[in-house]
DRENTINU-959241 format. One line per field, with one value per residue: residue in one letter; x, y, z of N, C-alpha, C in turn. Coordinates in nm, 3 decimals, m for minus. Example, Ala and Ser with C-alpha at 12.3 -4.5 7.8 and 13.67 -1.06 7.14 Angstrom:
2
aa: c(a / s)
nxx: c(1.319 / 1.285)
nyy: c(m0.569 / m0.225)
nzz: c(0.780 / 0.708)
caxx: c(1.230 / 1.367)
cayy: c(m0.450 / m0.106)
cazz: c(0.780 / 0.714)
cxx: c(1.320 / 1.290)
cyy: c(m0.330 / 0.003)
czz: c(0.780 / 0.787)
***
This chain:
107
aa: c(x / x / x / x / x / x / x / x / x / x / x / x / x / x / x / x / x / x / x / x / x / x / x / x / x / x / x / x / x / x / x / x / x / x / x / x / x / x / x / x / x / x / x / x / x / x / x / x / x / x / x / x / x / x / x / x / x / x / x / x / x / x / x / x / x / x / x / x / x / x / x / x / x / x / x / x / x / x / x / x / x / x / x / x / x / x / x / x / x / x / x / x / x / x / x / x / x / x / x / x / x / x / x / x / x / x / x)
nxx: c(9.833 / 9.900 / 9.991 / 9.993 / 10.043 / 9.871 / 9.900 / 9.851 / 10.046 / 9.882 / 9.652 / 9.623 / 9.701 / 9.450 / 9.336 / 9.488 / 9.476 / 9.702 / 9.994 / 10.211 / 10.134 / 10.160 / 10.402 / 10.648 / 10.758 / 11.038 / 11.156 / 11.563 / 11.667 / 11.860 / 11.774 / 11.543 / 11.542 / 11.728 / 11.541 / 11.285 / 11.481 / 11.547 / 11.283 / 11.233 / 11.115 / 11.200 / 11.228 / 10.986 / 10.794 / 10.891 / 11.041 / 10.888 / 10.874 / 11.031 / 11.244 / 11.397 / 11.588 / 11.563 / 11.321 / 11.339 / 11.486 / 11.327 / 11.125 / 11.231 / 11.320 / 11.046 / 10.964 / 11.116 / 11.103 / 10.839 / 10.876 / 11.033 / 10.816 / 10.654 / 10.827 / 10.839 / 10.599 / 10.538 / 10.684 / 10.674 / 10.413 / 10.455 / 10.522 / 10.621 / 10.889 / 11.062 / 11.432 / 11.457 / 11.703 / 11.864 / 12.094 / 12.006 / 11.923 / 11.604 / 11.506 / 11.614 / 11.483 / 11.260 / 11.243 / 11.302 / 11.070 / 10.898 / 10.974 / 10.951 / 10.642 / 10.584 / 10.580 / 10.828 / 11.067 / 10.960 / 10.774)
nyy: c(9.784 / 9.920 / 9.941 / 10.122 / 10.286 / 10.481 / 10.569 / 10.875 / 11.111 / 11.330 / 11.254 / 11.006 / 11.114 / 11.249 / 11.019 / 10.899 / 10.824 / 10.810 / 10.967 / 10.759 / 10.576 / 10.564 / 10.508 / 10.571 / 10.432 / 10.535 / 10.499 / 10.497 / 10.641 / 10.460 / 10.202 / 10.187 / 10.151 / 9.948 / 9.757 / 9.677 / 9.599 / 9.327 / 9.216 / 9.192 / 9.383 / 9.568 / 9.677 / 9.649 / 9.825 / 10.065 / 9.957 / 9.907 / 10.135 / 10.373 / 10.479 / 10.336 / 10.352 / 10.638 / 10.634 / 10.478 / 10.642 / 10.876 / 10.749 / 10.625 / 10.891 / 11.017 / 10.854 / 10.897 / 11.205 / 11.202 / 11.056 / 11.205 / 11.449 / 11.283 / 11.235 / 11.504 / 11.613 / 11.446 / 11.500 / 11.780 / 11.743 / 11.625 / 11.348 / 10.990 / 10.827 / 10.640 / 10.560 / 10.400 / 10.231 / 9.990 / 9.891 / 9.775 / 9.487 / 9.285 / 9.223 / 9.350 / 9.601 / 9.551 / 9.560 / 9.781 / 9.953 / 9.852 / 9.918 / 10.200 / 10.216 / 10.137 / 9.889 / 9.743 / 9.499 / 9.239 / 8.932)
nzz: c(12.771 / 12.449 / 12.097 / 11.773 / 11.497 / 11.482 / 11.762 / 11.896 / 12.089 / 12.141 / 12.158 / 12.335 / 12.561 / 12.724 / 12.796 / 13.009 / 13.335 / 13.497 / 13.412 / 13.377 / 13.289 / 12.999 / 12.735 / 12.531 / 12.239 / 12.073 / 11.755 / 11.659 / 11.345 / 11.259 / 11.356 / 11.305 / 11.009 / 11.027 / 11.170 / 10.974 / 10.752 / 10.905 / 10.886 / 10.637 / 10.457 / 10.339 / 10.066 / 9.971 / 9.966 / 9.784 / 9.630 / 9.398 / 9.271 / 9.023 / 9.074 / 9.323 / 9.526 / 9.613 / 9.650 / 9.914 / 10.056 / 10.090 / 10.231 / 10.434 / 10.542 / 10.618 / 10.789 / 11.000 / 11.067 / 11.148 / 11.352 / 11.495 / 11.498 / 11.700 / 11.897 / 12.016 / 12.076 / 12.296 / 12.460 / 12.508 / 12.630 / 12.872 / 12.885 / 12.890 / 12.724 / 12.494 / 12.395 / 12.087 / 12.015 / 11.919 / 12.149 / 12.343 / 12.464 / 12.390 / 12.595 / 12.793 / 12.736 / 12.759 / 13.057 / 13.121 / 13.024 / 13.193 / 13.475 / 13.379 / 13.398 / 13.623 / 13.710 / 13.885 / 13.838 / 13.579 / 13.525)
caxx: c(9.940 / 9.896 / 10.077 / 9.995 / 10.132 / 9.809 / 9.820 / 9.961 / 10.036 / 9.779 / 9.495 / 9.612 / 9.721 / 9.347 / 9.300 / 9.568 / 9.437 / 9.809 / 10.083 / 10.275 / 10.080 / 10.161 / 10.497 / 10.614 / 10.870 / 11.102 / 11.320 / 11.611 / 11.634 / 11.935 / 11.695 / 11.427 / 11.591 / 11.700 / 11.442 / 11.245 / 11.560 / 11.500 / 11.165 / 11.264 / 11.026 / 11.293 / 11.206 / 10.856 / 10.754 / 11.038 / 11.105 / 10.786 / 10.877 / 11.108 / 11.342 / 11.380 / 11.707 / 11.533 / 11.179 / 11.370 / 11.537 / 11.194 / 11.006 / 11.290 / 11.301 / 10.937 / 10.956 / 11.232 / 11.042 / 10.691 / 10.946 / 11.092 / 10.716 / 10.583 / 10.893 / 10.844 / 10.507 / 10.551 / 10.802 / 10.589 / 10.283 / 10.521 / 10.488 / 10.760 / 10.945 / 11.195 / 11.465 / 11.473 / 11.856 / 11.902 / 12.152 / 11.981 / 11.820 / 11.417 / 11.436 / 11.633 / 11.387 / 11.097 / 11.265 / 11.275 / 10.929 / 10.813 / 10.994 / 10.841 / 10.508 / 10.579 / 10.578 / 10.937 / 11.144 / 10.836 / 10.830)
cayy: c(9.814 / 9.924 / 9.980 / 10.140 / 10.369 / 10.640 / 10.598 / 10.989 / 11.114 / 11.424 / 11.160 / 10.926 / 11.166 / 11.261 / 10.904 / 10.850 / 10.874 / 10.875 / 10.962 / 10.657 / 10.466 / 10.539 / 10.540 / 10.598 / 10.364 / 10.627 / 10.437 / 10.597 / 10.597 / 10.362 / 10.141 / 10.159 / 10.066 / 9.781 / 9.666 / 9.670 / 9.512 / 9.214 / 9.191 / 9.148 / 9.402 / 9.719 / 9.746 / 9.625 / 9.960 / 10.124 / 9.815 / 9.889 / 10.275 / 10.410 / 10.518 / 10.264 / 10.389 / 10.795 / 10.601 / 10.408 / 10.744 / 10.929 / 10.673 / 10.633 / 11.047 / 11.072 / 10.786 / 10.987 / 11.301 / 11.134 / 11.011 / 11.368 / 11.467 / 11.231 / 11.280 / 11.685 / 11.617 / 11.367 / 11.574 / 11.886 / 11.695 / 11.569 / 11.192 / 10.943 / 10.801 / 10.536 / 10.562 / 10.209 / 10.226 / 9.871 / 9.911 / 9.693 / 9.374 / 9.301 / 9.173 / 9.494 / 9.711 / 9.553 / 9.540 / 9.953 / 9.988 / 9.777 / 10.043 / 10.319 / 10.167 / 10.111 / 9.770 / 9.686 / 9.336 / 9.211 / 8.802)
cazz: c(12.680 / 12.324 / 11.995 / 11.705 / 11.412 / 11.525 / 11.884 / 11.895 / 12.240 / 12.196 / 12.170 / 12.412 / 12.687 / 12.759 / 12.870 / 13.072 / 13.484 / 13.547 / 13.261 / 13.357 / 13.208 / 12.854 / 12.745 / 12.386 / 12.175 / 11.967 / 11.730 / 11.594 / 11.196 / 11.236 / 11.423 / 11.199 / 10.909 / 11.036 / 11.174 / 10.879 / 10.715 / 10.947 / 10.845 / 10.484 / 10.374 / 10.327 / 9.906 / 9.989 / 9.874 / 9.737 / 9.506 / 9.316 / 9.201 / 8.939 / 9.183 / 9.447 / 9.629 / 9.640 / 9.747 / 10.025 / 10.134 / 10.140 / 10.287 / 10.591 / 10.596 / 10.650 / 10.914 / 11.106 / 11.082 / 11.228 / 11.515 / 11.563 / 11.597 / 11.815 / 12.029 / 12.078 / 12.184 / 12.422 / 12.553 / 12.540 / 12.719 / 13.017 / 12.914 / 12.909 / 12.609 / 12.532 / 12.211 / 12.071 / 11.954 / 11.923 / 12.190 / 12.451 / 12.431 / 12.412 / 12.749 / 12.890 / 12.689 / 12.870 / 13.148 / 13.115 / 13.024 / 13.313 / 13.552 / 13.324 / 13.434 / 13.792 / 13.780 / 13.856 / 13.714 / 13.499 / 13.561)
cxx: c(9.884 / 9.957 / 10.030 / 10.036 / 10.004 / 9.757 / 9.931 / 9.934 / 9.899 / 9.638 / 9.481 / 9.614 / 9.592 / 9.272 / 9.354 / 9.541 / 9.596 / 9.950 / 10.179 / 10.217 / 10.133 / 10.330 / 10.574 / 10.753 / 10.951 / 11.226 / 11.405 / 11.611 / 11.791 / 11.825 / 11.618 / 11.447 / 11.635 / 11.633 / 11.348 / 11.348 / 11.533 / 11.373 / 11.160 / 11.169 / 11.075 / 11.259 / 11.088 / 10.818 / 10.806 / 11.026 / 11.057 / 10.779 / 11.005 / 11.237 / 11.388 / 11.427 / 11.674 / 11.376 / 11.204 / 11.378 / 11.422 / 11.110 / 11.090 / 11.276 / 11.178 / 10.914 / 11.033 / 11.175 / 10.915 / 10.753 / 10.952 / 10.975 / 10.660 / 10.705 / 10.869 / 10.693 / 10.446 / 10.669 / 10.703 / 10.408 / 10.333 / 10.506 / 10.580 / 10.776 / 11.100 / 11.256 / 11.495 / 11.610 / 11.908 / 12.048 / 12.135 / 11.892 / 11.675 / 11.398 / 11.480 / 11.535 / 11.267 / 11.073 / 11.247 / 11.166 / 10.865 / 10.860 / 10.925 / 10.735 / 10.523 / 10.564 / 10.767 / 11.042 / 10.978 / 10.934 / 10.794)
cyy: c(9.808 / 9.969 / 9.982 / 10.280 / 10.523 / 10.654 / 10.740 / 11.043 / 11.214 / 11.363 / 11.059 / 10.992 / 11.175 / 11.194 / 10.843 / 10.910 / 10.929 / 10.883 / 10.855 / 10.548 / 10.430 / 10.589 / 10.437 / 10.515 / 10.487 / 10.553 / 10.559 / 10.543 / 10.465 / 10.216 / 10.095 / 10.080 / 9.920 / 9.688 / 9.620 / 9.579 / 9.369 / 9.134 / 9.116 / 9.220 / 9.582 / 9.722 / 9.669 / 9.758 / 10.007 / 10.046 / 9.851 / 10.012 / 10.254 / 10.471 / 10.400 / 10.296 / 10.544 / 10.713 / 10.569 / 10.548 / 10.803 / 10.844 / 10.699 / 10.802 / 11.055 / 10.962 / 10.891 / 11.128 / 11.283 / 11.146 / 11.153 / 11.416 / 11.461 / 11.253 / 11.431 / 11.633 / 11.561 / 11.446 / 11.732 / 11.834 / 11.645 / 11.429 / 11.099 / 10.842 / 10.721 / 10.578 / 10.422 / 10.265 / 10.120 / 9.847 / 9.824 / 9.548 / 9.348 / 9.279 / 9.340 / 9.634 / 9.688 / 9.568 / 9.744 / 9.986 / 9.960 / 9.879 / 10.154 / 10.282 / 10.132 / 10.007 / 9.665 / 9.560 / 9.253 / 9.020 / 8.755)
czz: c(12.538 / 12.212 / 11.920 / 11.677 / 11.510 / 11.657 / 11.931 / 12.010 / 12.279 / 12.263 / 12.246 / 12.575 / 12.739 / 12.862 / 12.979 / 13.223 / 13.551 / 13.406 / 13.282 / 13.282 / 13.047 / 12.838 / 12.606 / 12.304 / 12.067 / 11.898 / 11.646 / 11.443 / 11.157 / 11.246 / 11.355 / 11.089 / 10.913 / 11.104 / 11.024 / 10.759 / 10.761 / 10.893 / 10.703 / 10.387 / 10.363 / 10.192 / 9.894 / 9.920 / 9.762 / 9.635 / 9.438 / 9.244 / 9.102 / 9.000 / 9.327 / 9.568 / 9.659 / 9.700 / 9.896 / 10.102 / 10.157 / 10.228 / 10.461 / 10.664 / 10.677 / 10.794 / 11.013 / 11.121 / 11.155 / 11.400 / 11.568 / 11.627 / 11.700 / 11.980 / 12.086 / 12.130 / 12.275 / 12.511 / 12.599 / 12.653 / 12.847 / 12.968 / 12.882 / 12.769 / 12.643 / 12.392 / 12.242 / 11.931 / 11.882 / 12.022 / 12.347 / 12.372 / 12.447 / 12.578 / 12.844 / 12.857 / 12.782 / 12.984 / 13.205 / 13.125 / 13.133 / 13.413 / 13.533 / 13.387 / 13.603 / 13.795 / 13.854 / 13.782 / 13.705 / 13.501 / 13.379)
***
């Protein structure tokens, strides 16, 4: 299992013996935001321009546009994808993924 911002499906699919293996977190831009809210680091950037409240909005846009990406071509490569809504809990999320992966209820 791995996570990062440039693990992009074109460059991971290659590796993958079987495409279950890899299987792609998509949050939505509700999602995002507040996660990053949680964090406490939402005008971490933003804060530091002349604009803060048009930085925030660009910064979340260009997040939500990345997502849109990475979702069409995980969708265009056949490979499986989750939306992270905040609509379930961490445990039912993992509990998803662990199916995604063929392992069923993860102990």
């Amino acid at each position: 299992m791995v996570e990062g911002f440039r693990l992009l499906p074109a460059l991971v699919e290659p590796l993958l013996a079987d495409r279950r293996q890899g299987v792609w977190l998509l949050p939505t831009p509700e999602f995002r935001r507040m996660a990053v809210e949680q964090r406490g680091s939402l005008w971490a950037i933003a804060g530091r321009t002349s604009a803060p409240e048009r930085a925030l909005g660009n910064l979340l846009s260009r997040d939500g546009m990345f997502t849109e990406r990475v979702a069409a071509k995980v969708e265009r490569l056949g490979l499986t994808s989750v939306v992270v809504d905040g609509g379930r809990t961490e445990d039912e999320l993992t509990l998803r993924v662990a199916e995604l992966f063929g392992l069923g209820h993860p102990r």
